[in-house]
C-alpha positions as CSV (number, residue, x, y, z in Angstrom):
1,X,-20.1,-1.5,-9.8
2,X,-16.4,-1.7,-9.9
3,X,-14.6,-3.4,-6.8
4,X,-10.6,-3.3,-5.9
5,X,-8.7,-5.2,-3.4
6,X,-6.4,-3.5,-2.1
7,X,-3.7,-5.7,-0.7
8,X,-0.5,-4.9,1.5
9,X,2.9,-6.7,1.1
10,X,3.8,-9.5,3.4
11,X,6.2,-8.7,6.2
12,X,9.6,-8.3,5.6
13,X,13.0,-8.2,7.5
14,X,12.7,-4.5,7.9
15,X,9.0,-4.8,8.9
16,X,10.3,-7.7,11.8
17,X,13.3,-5.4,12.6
18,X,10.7,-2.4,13.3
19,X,13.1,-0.2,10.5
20,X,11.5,1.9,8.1
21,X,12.0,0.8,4.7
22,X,10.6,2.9,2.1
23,X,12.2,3.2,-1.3
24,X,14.4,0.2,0.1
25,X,13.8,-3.1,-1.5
26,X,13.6,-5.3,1.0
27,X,13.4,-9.1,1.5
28,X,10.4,-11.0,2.9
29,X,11.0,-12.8,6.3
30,X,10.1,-16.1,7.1
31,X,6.7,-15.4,8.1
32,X,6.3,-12.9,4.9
33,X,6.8,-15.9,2.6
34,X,4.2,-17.7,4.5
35,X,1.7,-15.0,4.5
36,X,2.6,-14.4,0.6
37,X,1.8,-18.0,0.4
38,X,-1.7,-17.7,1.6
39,X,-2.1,-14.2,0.1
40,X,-1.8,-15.5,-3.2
41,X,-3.9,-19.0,-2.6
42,X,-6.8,-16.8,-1.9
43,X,-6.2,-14.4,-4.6
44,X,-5.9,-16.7,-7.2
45,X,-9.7,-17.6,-6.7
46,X,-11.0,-14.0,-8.0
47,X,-11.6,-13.8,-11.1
48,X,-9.6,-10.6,-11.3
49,X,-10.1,-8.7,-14.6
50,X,-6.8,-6.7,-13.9
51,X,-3.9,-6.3,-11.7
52,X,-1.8,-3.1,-10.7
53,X,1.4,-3.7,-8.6
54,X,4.0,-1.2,-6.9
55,X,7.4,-1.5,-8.9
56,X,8.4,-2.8,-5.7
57,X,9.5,-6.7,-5.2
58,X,7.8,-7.1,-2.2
59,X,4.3,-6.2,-3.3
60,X,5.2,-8.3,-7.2
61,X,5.6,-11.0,-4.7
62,X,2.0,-11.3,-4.4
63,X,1.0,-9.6,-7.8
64,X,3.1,-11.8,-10.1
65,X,1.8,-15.5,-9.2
66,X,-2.0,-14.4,-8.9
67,X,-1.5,-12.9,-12.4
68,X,0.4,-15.8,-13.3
69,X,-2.4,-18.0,-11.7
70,X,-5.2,-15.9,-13.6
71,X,-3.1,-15.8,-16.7
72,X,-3.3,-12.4,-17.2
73,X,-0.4,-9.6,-17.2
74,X,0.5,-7.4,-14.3
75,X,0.9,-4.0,-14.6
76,X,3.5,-1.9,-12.8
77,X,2.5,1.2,-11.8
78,X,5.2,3.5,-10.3
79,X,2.6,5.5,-8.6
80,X,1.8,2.8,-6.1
81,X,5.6,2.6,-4.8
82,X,5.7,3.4,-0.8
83,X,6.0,6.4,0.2
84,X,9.8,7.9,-0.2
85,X,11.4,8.1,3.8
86,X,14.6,9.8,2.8
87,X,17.1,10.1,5.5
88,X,14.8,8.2,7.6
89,X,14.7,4.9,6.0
90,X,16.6,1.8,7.3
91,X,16.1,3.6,10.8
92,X,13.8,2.2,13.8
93,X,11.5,4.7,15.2
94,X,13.1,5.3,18.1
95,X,15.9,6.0,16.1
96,X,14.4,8.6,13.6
97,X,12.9,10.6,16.8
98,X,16.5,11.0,18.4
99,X,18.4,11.8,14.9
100,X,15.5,14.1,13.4
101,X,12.8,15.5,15.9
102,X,11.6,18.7,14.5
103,X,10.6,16.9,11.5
104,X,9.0,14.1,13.0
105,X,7.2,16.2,15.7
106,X,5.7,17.6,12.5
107,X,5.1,14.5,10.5
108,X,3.6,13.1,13.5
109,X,1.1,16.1,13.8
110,X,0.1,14.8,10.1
111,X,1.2,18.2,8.5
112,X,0.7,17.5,4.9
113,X,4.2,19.8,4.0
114,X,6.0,17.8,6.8
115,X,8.7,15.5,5.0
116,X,11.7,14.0,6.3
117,X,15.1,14.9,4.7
118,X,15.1,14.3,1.4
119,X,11.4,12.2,1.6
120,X,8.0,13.2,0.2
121,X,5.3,14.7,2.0
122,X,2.0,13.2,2.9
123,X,0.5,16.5,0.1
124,X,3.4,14.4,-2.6
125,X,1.8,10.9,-1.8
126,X,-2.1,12.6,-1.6
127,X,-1.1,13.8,-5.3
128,X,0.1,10.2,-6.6
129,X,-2.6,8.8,-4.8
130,X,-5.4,11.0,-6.8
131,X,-3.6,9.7,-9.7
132,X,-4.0,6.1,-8.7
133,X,-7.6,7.0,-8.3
134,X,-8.3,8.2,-11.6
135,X,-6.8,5.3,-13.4
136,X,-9.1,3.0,-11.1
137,X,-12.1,5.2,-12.5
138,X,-10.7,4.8,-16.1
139,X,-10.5,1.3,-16.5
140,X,-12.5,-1.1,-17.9
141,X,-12.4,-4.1,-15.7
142,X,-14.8,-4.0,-12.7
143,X,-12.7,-6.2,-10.8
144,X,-9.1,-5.2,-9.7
145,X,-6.7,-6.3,-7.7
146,X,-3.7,-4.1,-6.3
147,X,-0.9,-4.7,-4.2
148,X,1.0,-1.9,-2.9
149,X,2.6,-0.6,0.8
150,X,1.0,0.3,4.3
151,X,2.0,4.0,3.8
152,X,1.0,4.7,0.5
153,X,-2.4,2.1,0.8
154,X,-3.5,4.5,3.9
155,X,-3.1,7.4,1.8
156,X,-5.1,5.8,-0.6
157,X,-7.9,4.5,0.9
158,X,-8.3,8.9,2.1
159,X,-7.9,9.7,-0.8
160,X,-10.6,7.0,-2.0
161,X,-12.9,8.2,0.3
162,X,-12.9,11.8,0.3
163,X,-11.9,12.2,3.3
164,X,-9.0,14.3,4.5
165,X,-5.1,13.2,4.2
166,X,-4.6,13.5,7.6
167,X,-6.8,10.6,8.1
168,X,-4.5,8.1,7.2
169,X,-3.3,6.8,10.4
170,X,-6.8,5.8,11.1
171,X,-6.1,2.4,8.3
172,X,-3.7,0.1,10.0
173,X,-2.7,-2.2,7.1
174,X,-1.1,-4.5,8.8
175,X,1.0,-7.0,6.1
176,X,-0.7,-8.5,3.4
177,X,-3.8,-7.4,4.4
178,X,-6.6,-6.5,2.0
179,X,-9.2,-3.8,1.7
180,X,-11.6,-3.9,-0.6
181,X,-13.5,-0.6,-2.0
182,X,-16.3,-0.5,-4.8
183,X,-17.0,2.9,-6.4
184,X,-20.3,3.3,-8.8
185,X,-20.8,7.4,-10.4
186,X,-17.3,8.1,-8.9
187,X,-18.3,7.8,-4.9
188,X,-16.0,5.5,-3.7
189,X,-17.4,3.1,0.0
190,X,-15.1,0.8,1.7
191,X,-16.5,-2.5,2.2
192,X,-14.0,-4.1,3.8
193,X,-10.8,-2.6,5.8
194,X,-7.0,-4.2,7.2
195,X,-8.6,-7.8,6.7
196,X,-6.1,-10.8,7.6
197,X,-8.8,-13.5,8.3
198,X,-7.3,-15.4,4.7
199,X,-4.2,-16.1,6.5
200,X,-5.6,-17.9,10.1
């Protein structure tokens, strides 16, 4: 039986400022420090056979000292990066449905074409994610540990589970929070979903 955690990124000054971040690279607040703290205290106690990370600094915040912790290499896998916002990104909300509402009234109806200007669509990330998937099923280690971004880890986990893409928005992922899936004969079950007890 294999097993991945799944973690999320601590929060960041985008993620306190409500702003959509995307391909940004932005820093951790305060709080995300504190949580990347405790992320990485209780990830270091798993005996992780291997560790996947988003390019991203963000989610290497967590990925690096657990590996480093372990004493085992990271590996960077461009596939996990969040999902690319385009136009939208380092905009609130609010912000993005004033400036662009024809594509958000679609992205919001969880088209899987919908994109925002010069962004991918949830069908782009669905395709990295079943990527993702099969590298999971490939390698050897049965436990794995990856830390990657709220948008691209709900798309995951659908794509994990067989279940449709528009399903997404049903994972909350709130920052670093962890998820852990086991697959066995390539039929993936979630075990455990958004978690943040490691942090109270």
């Amino acid at each position: 039986m294999k097993t991945v955690y799944l973690v999320r990124h601590a929060e960041t000054t985008w993620n306190l400022e409500g702003r959509v971040q995307g391909s940004h690279d932005t820093q951790l607040s305060p709080d995300g420090l504190a949580q990347t703290e405790k992320t990485v205290e209780f990830l270091s106690t798993l005996p992780f056979d291997a560790i996947f990370t988003s390019p991203m600094a963000r989610a290497r915040a967590i990925a690096e000292p657990v590996a480093l912790n372990l004493g085992i290499s990271p590996v960077v896998v461009p596939e996990l990066r969040e999902i690319e916002f385009g136009n939208w990104e380092g905009h609130t909300w609010d912000e993005i449905r004033a400036m662009f509402p024809a594509t958000v009234a679609a992205w919001e109806l969880k088209s899987p074409e919908a994109r925002p200007g010069g962004g991918e669509s949830v069908a782009d990330v669905g395709d990295r994610a079943g990527k993702v998937r099969l590298m999971f099923e490939s390698t050897s280690g049965q436990l794995l540990l990856v830390v990657a971004h709220g948008g691209f880890n709900r798309i995951l986990m659908s794509v994990l589970l067989d279940l449709p893409l528009s399903t997404y928005s049903n994972f909350t992922q709130p920052n670093a929070s962890i998820s852990v899936l086991e697959v066995d004969s390539n039929k993936w079950q979630a075990r455990l979903s958004d978690s943040i007890f490691h942090l109270t």
